[in-house]
C-alpha positions as CSV (number, residue, x, y, z in Angstrom):
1,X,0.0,0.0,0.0
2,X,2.6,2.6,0.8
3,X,4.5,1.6,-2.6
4,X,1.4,2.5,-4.3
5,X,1.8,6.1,-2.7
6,X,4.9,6.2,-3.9
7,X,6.8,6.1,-0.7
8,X,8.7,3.0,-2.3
9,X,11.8,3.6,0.5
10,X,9.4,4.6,3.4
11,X,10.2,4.2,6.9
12,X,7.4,3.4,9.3
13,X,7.2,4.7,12.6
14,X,4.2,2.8,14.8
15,X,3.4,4.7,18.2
16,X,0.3,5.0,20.4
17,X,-2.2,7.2,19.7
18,X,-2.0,8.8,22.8
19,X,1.6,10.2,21.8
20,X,0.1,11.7,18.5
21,X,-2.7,13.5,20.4
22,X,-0.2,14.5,23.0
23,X,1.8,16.0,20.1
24,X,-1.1,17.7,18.0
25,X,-2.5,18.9,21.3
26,X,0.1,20.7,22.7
27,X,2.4,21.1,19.2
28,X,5.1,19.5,21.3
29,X,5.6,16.1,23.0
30,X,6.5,17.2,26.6
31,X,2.9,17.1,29.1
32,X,0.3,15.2,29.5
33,X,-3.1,14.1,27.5
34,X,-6.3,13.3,29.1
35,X,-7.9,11.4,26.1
36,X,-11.6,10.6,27.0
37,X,-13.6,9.1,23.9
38,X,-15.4,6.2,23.6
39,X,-12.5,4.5,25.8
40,X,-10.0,6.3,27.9
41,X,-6.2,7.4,28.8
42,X,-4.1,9.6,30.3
43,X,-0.3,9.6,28.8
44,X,2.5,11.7,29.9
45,X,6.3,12.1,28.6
46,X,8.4,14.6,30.2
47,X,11.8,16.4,29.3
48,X,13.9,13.3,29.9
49,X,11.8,11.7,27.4
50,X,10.2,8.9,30.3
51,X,6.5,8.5,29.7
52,X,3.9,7.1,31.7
53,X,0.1,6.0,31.4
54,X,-2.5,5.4,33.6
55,X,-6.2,3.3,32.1
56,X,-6.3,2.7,28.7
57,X,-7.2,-1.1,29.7
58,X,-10.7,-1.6,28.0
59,X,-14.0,-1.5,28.9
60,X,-13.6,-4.5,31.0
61,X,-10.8,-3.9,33.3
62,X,-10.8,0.0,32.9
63,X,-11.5,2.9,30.9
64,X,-12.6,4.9,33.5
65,X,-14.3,8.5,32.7
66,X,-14.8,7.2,29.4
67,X,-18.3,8.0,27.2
68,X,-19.0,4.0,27.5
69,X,-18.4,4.5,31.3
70,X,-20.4,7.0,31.9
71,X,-22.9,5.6,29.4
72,X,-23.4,2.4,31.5
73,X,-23.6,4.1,35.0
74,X,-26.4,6.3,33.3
75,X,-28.4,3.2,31.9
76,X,-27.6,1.7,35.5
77,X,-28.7,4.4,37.4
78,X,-32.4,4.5,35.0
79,X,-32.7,1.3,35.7
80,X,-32.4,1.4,39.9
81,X,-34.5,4.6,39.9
82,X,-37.4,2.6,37.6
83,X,-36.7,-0.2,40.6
84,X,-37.8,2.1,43.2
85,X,-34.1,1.5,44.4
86,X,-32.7,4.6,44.2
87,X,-34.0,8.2,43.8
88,X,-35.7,9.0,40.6
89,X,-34.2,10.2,37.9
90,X,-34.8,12.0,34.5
91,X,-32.3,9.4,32.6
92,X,-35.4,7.3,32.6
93,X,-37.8,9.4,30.7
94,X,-34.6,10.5,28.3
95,X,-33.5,7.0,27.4
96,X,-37.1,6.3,26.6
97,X,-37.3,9.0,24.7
98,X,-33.8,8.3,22.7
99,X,-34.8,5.1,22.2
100,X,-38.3,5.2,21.3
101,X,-39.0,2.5,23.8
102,X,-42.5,1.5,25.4
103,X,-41.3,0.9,28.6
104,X,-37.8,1.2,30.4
105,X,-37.9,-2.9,30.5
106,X,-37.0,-3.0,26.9
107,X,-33.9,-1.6,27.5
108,X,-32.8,-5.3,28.5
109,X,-33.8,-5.9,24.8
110,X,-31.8,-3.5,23.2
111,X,-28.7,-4.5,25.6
112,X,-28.4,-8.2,25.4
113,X,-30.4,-9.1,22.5
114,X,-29.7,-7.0,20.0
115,X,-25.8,-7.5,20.8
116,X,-25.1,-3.4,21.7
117,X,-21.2,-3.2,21.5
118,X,-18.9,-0.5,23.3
119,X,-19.3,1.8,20.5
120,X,-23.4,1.5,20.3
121,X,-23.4,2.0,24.2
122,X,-21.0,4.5,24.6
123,X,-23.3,6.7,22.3
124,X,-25.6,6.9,25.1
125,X,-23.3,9.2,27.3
126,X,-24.4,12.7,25.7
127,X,-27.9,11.7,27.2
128,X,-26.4,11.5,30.4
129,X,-24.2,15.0,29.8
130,X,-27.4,16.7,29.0
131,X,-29.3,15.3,32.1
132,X,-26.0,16.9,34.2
133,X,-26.5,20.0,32.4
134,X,-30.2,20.4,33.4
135,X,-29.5,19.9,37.1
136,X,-30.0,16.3,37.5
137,X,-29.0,15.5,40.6
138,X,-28.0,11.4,39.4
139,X,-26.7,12.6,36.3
140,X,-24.3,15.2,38.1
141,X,-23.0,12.4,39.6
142,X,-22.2,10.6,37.3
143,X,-20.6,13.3,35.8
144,X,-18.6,14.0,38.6
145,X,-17.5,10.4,39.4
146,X,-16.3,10.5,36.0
147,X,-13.5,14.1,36.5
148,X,-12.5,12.7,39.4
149,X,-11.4,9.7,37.8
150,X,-9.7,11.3,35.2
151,X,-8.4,13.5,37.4
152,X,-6.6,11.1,39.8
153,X,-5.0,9.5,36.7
154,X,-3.6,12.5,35.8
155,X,-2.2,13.3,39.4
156,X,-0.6,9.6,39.2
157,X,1.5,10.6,35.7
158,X,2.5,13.7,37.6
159,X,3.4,11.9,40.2
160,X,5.0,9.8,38.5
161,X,7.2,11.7,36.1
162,X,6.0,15.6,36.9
163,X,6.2,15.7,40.6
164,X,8.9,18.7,40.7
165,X,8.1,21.0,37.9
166,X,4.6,22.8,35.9
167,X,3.6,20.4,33.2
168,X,0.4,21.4,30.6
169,X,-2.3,18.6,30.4
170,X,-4.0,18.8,27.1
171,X,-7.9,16.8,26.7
172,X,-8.7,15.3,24.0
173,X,-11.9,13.1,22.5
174,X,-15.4,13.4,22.8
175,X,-16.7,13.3,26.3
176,X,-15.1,17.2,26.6
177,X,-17.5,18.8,24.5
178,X,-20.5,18.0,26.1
179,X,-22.8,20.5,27.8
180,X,-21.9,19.7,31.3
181,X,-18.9,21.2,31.3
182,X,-16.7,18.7,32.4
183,X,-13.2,19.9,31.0
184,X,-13.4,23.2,33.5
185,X,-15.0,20.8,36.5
186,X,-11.8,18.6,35.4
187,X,-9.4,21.7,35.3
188,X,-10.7,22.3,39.1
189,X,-10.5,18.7,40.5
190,X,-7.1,18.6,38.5
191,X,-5.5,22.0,40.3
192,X,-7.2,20.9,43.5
193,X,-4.6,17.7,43.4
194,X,-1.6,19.3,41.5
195,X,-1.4,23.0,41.4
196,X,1.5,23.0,39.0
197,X,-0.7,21.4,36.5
198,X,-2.5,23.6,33.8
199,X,-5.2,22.0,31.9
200,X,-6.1,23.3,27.9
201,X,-7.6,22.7,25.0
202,X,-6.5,21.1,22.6
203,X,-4.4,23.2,20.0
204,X,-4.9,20.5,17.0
205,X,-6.2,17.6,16.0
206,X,-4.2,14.0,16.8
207,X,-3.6,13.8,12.8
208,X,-1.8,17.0,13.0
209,X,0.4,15.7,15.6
210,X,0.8,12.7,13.6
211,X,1.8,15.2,10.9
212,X,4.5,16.6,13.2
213,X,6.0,13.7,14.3
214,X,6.7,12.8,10.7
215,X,8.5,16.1,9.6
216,X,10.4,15.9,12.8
217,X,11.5,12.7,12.2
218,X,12.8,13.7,8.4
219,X,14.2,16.8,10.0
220,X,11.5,18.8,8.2
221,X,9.7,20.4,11.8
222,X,11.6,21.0,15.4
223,X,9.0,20.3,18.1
224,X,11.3,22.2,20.8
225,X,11.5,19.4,23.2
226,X,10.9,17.0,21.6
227,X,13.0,13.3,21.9
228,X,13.5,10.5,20.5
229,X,10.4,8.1,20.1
């Protein structure tokens, strides 16, 4: 395939996508990413050029903070509030309503019959971001469970490799941009734990940092301090 492009003498560089969203977040390699998609991560290299991650494990044994984590705690909680075993909430009317479904009990359908994967499921967390946004009390915490996961994560990388000097954590993926405006209740919980920390937006996307890495590796782009990967 890459012949075809005409890169018959390539060389081909394989890293983890948390390095190229580290990269094309910040526009150099040195801080830390919070990625928080449909899975989660949070990757850190520092000026030495150590790195250090903390999740990332799947939906099984991790991926805490995550859309498809905060996704299932929002169906779960629904489901104990339709049980009478917890207070009510208005997840119940909204994943009726996003679903088109008769009665919350179908939801069990949809789940194990229908053969939902992490993706389908993870779909469901802007419901529960909206609820948070309106002042749901459930959804809220959800919402909050979820920063503070992220956030101790990011305390263990700087712990880890960023204990005695001000490091930048970028965010990246899709649980950021929703309406209950997790990234600033992540910066709080973030500088509450590590005040040297700063948390940002992203500056680009992780293709650009892919980009970057590239040039810098064919001595086209000099990412300040940036090291060998």
């Amino acid at each position: 395939f890459i012949e075809h492009l005409g890169f018959k003498d390539a060389e081909i560089a394989v890293c983890h996508d948390a390095l190229i969203a580290l990269v094309g977040g910040l526009g150099h390699d040195v801080g830390i990413v919070a990625l928080a998609g449909t899975g989660s991560i949070v990757y850190g290299r520092n000026q030495q050029g150590r790195t250090q991650r903390v999740g990332g494990w799947g939906h099984v044994l991790g991926d805490e903070g995550s859309a498809y984590y905060i996704a299932v705690r929002g169906m779960q909680a629904a489901m104990r509030g339709y049980d009478g075993r917890s207070q009510p909430t208005i997840l119940q009317q909204s994943l009726r309503h996003y679903l088109r479904l008769i009665n919350l009990e179908d939801l069990v359908e949809i789940i194990y019959q229908r053969g939902w994967g992490v993706r389908e499921i993870a779909a469901i967390a802007p419901i529960v971001d909206r609820a948070a946004a309106s002042g749901d009390e459930v959804a809220l915490a959800i919402i909050e469970d979820a920063v503070q996961e992220l956030a101790l994560a990011t305390q263990r990388v700087i712990q880890g490799i960023f204990s005695t000097v001000d490091v930048s954590v970028v965010t990246g993926g899709s649980v950021w941009d929703g309406e209950s405006q997790m990234r600033a209740r992540f910066a709080q919980a973030v500088t509450m734990r590590s005040p040297m920390a700063k948390v940002i937006p992203p500056q680009n996307e992780p293709a650009y940092g892919a980009a970057l890495l590239a040039l810098d590796a064919i001595g086209k782009a000099q990412l300040g301090r940036y090291a060998h990967w």
